[in-house]
mmCIF file as gemmi writes it, N, C-alpha and C atoms, coordinates in Angstrom:
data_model
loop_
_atom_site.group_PDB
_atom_site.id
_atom_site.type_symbol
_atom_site.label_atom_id
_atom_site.label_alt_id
_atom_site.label_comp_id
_atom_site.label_asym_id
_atom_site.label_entity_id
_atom_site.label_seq_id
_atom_site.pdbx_PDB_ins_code
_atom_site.Cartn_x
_atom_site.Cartn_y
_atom_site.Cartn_z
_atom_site.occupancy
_atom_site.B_iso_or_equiv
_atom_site.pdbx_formal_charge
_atom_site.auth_seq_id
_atom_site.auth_asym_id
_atom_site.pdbx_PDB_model_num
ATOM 1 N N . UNK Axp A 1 ? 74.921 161.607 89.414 1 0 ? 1 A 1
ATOM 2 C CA . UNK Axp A 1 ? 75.278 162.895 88.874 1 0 ? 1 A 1
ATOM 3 C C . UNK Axp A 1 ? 75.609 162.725 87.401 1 0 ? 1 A 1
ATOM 4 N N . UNK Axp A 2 ? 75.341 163.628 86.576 1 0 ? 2 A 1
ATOM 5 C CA . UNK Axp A 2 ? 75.492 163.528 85.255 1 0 ? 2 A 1
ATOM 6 C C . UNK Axp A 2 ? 76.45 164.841 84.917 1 0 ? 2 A 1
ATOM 7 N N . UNK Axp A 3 ? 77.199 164.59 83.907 1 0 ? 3 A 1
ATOM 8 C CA . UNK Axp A 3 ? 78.307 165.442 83.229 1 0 ? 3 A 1
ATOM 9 C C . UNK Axp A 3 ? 78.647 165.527 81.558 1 0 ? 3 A 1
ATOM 10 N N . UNK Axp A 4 ? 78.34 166.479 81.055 1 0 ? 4 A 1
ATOM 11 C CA . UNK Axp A 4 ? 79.157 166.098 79.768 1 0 ? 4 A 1
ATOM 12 C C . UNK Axp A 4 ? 80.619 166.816 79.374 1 0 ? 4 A 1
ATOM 13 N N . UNK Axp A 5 ? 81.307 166.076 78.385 1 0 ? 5 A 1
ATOM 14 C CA . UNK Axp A 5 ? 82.474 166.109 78.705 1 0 ? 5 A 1
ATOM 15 C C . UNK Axp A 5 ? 82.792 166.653 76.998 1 0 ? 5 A 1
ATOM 16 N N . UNK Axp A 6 ? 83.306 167.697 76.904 1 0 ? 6 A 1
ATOM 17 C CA . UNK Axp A 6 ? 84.395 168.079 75.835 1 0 ? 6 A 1
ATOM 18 C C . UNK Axp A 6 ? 85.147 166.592 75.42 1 0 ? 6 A 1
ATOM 19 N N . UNK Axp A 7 ? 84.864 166.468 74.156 1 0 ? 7 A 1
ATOM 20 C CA . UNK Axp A 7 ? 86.05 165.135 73.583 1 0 ? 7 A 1
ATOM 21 C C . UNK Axp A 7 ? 86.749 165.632 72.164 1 0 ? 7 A 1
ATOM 22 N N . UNK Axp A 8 ? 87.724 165.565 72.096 1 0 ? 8 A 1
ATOM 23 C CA . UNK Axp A 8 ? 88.396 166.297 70.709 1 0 ? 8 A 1
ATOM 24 C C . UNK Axp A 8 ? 89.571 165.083 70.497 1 0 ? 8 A 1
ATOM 25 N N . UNK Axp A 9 ? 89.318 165.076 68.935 1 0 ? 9 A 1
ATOM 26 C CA . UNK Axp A 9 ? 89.836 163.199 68.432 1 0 ? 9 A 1
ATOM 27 C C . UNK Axp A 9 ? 89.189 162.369 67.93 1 0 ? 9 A 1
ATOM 28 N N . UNK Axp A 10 ? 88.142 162.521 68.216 1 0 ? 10 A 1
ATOM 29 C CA . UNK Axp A 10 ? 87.238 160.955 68.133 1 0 ? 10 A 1
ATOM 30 C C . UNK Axp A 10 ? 86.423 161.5 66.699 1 0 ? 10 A 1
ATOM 31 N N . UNK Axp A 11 ? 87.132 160.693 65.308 1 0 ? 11 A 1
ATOM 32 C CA . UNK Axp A 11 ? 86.465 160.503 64.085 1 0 ? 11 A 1
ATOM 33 C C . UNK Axp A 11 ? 85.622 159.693 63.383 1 0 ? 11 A 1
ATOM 34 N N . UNK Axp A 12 ? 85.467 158.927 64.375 1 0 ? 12 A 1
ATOM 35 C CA . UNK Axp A 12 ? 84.252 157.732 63.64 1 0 ? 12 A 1
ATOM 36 C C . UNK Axp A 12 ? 83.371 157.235 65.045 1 0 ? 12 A 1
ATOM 37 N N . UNK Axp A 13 ? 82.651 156.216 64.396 1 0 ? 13 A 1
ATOM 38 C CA . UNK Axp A 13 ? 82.183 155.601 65.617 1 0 ? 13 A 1
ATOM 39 C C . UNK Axp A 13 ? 82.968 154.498 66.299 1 0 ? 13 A 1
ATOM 40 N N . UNK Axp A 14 ? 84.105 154.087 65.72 1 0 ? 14 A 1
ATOM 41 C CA . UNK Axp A 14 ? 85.116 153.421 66.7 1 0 ? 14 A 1
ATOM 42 C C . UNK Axp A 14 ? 85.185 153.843 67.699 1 0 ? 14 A 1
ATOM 43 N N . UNK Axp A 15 ? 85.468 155.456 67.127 1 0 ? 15 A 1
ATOM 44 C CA . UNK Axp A 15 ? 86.341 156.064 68.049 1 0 ? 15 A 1
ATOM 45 C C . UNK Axp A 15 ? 85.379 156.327 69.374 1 0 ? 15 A 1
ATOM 46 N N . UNK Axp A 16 ? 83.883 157.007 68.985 1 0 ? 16 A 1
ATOM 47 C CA . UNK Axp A 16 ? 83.072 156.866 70.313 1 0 ? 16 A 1
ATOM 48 C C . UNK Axp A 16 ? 82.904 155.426 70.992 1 0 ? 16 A 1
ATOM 49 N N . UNK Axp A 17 ? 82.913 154.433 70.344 1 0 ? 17 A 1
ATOM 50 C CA . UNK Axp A 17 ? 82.776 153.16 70.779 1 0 ? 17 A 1
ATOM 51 C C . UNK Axp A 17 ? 83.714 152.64 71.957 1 0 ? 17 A 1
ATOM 52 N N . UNK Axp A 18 ? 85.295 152.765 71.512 1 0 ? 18 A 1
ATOM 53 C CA . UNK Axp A 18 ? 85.964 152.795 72.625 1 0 ? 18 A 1
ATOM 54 C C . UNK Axp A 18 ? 86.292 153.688 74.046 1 0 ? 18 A 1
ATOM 55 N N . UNK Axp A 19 ? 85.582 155.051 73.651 1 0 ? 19 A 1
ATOM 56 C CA . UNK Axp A 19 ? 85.189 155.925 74.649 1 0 ? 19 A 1
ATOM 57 C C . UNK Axp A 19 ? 84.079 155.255 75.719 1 0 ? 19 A 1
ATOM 58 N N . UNK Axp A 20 ? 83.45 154.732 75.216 1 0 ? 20 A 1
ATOM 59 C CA . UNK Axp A 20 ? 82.103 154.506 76.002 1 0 ? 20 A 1
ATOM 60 C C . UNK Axp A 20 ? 82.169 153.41 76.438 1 0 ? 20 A 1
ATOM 61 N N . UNK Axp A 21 ? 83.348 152.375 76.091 1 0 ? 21 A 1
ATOM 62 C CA . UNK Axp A 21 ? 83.592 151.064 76.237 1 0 ? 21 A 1
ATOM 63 C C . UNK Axp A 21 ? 84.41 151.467 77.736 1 0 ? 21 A 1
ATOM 64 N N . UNK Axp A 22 ? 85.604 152.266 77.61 1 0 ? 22 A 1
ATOM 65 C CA . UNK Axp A 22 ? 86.793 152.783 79.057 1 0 ? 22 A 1
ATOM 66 C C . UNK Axp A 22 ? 85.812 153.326 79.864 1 0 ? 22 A 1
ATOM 67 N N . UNK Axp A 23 ? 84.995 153.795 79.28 1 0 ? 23 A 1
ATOM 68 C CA . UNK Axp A 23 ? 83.981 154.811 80.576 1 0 ? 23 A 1
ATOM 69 C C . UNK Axp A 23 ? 82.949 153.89 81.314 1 0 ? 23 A 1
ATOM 70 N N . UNK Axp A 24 ? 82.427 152.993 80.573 1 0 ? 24 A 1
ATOM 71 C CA . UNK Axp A 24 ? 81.95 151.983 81.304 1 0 ? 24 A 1
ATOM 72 C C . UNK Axp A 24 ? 82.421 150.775 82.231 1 0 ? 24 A 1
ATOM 73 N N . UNK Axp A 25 ? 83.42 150.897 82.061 1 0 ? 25 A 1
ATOM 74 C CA . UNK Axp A 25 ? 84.523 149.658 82.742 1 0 ? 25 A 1
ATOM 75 C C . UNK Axp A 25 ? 85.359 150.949 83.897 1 0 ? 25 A 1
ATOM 76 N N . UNK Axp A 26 ? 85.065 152.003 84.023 1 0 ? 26 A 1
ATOM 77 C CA . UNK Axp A 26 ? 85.379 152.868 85.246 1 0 ? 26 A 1
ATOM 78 C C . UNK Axp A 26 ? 84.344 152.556 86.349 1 0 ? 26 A 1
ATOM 79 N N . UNK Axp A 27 ? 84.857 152.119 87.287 1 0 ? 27 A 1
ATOM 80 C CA . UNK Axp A 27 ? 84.152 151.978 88.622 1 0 ? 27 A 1
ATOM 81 C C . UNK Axp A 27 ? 83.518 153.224 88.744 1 0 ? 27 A 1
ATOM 82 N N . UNK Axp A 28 ? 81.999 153.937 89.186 1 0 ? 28 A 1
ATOM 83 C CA . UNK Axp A 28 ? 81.624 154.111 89.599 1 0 ? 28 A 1
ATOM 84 C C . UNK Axp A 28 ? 80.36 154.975 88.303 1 0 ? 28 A 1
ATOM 85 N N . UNK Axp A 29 ? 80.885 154.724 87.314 1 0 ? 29 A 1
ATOM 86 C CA . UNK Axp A 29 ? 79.954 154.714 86.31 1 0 ? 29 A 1
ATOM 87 C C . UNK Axp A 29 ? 78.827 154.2 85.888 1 0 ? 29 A 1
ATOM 88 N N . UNK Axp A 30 ? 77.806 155.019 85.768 1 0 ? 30 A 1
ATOM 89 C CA . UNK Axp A 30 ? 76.484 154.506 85.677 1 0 ? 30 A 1
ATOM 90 C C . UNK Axp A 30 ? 75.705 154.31 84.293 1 0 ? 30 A 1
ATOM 91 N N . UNK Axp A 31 ? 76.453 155.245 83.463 1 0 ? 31 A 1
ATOM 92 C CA . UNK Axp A 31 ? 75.902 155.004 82.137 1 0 ? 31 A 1
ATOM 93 C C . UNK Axp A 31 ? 77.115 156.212 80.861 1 0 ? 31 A 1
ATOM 94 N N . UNK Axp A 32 ? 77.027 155.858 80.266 1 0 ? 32 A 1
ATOM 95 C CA . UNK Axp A 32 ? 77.379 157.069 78.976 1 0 ? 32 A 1
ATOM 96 C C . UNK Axp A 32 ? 77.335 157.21 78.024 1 0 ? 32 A 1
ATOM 97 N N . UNK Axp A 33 ? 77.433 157.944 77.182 1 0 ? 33 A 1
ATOM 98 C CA . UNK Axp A 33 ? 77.397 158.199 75.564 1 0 ? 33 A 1
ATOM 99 C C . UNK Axp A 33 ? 78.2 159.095 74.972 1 0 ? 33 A 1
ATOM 100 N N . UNK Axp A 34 ? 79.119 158.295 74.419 1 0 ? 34 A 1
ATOM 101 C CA . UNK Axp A 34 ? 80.059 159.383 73.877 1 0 ? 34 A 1
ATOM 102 C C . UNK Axp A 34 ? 79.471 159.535 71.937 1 0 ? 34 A 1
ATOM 103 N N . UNK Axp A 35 ? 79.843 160.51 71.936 1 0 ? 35 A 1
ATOM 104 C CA . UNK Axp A 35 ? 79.32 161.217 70.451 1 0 ? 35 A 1
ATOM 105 C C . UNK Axp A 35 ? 80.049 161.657 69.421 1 0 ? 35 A 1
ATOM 106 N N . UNK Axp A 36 ? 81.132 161.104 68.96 1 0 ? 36 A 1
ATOM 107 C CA . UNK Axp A 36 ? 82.167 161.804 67.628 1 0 ? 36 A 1
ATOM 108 C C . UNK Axp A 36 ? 81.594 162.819 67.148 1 0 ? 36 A 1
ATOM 109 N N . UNK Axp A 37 ? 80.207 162.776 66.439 1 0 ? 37 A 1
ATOM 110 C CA . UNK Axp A 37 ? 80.275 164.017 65.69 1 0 ? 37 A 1
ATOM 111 C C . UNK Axp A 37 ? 79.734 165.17 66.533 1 0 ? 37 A 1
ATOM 112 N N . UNK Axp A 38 ? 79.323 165.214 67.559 1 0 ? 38 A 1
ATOM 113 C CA . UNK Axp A 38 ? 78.637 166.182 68.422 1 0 ? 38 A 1
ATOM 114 C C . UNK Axp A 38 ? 80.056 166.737 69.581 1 0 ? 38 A 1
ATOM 115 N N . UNK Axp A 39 ? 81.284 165.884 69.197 1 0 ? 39 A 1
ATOM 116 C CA . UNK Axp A 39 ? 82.632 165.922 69.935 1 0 ? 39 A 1
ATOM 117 C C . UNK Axp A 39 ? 82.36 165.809 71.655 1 0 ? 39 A 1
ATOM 118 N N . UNK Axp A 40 ? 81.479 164.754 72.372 1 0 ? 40 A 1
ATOM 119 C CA . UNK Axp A 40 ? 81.124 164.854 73.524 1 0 ? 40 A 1
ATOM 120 C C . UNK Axp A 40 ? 81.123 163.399 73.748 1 0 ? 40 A 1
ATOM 121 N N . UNK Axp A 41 ? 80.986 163.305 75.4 1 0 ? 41 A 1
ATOM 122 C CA . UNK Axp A 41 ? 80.764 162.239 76.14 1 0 ? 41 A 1
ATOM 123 C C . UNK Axp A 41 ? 79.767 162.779 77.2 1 0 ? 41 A 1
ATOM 124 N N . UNK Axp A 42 ? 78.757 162.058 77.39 1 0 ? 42 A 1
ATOM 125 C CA . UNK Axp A 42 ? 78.055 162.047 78.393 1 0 ? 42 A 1
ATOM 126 C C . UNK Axp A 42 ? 77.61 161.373 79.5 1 0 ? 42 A 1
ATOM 127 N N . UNK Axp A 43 ? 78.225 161.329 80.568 1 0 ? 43 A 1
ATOM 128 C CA . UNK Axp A 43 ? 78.512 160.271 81.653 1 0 ? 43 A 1
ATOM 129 C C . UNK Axp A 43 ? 77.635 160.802 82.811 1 0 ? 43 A 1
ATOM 130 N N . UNK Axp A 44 ? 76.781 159.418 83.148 1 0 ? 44 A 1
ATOM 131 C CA . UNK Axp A 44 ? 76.03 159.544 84.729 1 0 ? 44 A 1
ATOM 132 C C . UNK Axp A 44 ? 76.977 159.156 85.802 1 0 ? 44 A 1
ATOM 133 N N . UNK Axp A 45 ? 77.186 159.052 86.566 1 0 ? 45 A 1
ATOM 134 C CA . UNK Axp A 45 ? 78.319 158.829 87.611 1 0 ? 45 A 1
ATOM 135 C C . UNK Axp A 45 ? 77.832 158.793 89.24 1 0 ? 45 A 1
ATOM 136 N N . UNK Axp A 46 ? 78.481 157.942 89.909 1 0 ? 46 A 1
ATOM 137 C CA . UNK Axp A 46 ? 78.447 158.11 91.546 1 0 ? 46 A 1
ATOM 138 C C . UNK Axp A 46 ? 79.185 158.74 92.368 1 0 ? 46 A 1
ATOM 139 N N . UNK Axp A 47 ? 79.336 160.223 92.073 1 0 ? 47 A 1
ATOM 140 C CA . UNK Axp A 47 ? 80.287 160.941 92.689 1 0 ? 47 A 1
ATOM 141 C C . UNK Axp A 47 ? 81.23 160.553 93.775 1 0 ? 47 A 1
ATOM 142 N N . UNK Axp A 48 ? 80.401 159.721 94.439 1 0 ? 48 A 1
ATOM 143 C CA . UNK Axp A 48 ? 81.371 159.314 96.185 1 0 ? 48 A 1
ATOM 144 C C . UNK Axp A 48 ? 82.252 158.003 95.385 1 0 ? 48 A 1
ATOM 145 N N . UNK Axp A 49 ? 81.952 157.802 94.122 1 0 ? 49 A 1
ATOM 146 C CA . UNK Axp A 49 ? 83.205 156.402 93.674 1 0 ? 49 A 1
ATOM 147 C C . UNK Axp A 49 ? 83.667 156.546 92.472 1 0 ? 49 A 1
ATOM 148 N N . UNK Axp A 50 ? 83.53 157.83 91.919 1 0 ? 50 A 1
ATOM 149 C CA . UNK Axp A 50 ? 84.626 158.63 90.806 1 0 ? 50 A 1
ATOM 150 C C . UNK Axp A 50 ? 84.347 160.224 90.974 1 0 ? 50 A 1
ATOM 151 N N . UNK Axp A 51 ? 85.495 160.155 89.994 1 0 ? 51 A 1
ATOM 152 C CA . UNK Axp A 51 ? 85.444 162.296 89.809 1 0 ? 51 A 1
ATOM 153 C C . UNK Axp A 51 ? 85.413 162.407 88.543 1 0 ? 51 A 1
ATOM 154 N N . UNK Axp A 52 ? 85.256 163.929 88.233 1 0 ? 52 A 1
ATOM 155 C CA . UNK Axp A 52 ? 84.933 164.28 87.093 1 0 ? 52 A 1
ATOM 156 C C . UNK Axp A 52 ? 86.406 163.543 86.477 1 0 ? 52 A 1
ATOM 157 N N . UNK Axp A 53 ? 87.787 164.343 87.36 1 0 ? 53 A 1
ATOM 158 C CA . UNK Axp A 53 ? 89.028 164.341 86.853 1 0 ? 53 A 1
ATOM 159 C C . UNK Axp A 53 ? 89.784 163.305 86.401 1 0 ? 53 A 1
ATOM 160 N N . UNK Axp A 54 ? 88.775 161.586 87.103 1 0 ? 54 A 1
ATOM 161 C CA . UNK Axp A 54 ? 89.172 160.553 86.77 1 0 ? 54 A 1
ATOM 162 C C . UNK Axp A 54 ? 88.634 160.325 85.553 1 0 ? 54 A 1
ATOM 163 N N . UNK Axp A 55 ? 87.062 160.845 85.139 1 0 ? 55 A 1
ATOM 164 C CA . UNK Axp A 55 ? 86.678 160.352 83.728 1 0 ? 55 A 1
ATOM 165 C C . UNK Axp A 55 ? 87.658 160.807 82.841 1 0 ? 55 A 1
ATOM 166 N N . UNK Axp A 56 ? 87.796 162.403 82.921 1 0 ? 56 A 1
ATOM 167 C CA . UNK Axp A 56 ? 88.764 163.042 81.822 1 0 ? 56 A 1
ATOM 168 C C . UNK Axp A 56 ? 90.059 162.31 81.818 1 0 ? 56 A 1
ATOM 169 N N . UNK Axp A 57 ? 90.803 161.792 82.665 1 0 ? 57 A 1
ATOM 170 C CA . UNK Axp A 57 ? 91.877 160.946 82.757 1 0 ? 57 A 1
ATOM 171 C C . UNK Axp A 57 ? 91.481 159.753 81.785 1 0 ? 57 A 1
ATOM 172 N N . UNK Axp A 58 ? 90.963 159.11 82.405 1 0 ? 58 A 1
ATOM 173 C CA . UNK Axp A 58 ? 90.428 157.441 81.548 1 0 ? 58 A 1
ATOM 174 C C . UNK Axp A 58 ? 90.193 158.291 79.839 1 0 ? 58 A 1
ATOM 175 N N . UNK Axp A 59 ? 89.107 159.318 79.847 1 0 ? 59 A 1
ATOM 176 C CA . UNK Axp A 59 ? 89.406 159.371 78.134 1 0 ? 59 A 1
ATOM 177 C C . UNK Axp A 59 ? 90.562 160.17 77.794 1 0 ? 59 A 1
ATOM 178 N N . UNK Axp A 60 ? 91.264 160.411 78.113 1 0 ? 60 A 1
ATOM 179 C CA . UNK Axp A 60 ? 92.674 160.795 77.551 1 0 ? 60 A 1
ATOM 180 C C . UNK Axp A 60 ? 93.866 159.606 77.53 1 0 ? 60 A 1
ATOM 181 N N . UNK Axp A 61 ? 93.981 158.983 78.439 1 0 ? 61 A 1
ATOM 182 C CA . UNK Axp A 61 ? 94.739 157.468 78.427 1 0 ? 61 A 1
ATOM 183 C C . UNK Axp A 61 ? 94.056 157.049 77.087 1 0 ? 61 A 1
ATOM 184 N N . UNK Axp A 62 ? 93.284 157.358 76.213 1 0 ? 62 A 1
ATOM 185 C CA . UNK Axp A 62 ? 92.818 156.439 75.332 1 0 ? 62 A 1
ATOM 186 C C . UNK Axp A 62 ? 93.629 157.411 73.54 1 0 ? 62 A 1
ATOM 187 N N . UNK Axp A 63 ? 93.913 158.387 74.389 1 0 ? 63 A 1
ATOM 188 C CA . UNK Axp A 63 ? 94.659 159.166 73.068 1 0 ? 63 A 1
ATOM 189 C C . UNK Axp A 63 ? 93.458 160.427 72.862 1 0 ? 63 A 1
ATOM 190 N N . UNK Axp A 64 ? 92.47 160.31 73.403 1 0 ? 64 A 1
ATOM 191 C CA . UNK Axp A 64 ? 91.829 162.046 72.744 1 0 ? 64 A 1
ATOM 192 C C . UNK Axp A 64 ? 92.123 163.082 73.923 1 0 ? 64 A 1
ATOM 193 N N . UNK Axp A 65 ? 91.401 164.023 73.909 1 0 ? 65 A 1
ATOM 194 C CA . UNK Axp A 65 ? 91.435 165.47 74.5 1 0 ? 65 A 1
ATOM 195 C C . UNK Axp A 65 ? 90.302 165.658 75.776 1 0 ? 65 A 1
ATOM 196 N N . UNK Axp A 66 ? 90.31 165.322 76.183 1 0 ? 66 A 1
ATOM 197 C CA . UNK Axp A 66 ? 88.937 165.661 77.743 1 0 ? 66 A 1
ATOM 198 C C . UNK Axp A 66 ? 88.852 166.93 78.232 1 0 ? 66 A 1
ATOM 199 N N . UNK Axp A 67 ? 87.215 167.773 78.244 1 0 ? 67 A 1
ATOM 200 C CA . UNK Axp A 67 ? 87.71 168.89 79.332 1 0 ? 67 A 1
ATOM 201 C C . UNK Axp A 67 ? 86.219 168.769 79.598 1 0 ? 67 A 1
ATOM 202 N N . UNK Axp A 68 ? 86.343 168.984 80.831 1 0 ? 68 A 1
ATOM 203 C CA . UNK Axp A 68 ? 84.586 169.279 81.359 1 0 ? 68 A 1
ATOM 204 C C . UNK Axp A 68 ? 84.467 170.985 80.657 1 0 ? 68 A 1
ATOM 205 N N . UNK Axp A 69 ? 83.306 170.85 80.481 1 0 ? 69 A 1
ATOM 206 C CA . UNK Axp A 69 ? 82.824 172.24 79.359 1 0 ? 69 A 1
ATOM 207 C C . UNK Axp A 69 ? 83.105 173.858 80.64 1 0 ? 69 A 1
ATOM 208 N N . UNK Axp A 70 ? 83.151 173.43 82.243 1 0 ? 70 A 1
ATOM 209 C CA . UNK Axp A 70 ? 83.327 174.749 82.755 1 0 ? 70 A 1
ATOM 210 C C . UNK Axp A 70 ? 84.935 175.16 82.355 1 0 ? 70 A 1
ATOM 211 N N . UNK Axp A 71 ? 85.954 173.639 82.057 1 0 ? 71 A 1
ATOM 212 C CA . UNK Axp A 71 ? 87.048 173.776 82.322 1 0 ? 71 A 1
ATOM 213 C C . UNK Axp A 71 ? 87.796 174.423 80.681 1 0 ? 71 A 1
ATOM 214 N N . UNK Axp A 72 ? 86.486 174.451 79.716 1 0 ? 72 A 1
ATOM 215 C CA . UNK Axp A 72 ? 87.142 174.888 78.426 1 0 ? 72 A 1
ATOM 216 C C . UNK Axp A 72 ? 87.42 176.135 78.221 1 0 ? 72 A 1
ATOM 217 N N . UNK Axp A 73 ? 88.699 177.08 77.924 1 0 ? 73 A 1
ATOM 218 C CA . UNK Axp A 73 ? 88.822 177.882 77.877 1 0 ? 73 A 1
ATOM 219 C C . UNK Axp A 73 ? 88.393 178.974 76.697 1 0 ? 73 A 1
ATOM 220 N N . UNK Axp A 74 ? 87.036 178.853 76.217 1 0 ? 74 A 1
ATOM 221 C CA . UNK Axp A 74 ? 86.614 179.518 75.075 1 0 ? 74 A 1
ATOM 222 C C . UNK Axp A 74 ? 86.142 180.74 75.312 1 0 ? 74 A 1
């Protein structure tokens, strides 16, 4: 399953770098790309061995902002 994810914080490519670094070291993750200037992460995933709510967790433990795009209130 694939998801992209609202990211707000992330100013350089460090900053996607260590996004994509926590998201890959999450069990049940299959691939991702997080994007500073496009303010996103884009994660493939194995639903039956993560949730959306754990990715947004893991990138917020890292200091930015997570929201799956249904969950943004715009």
């Amino acid at each position: 399953m694939k998801a992209e994810f609202k990211v707000s914080g992330m100013t350089c490519g460090g900053c996607s770098s260590s996004v994509n670094k926590k998201l890959k070291a999450t069990k049940g993750v299959v691939a991702c790309q997080a994007d500073h200037e496009a303010g996103n992460a884009v994660v493939t995933y194995k639903p039956g061995e993560v949730a959306e709510g754990d990715l947004v967790a893991a990138i917020n433990k890292l200091g930015f902002k997570a929201a799956t795009p249904a969950a943004d209130p715009k």
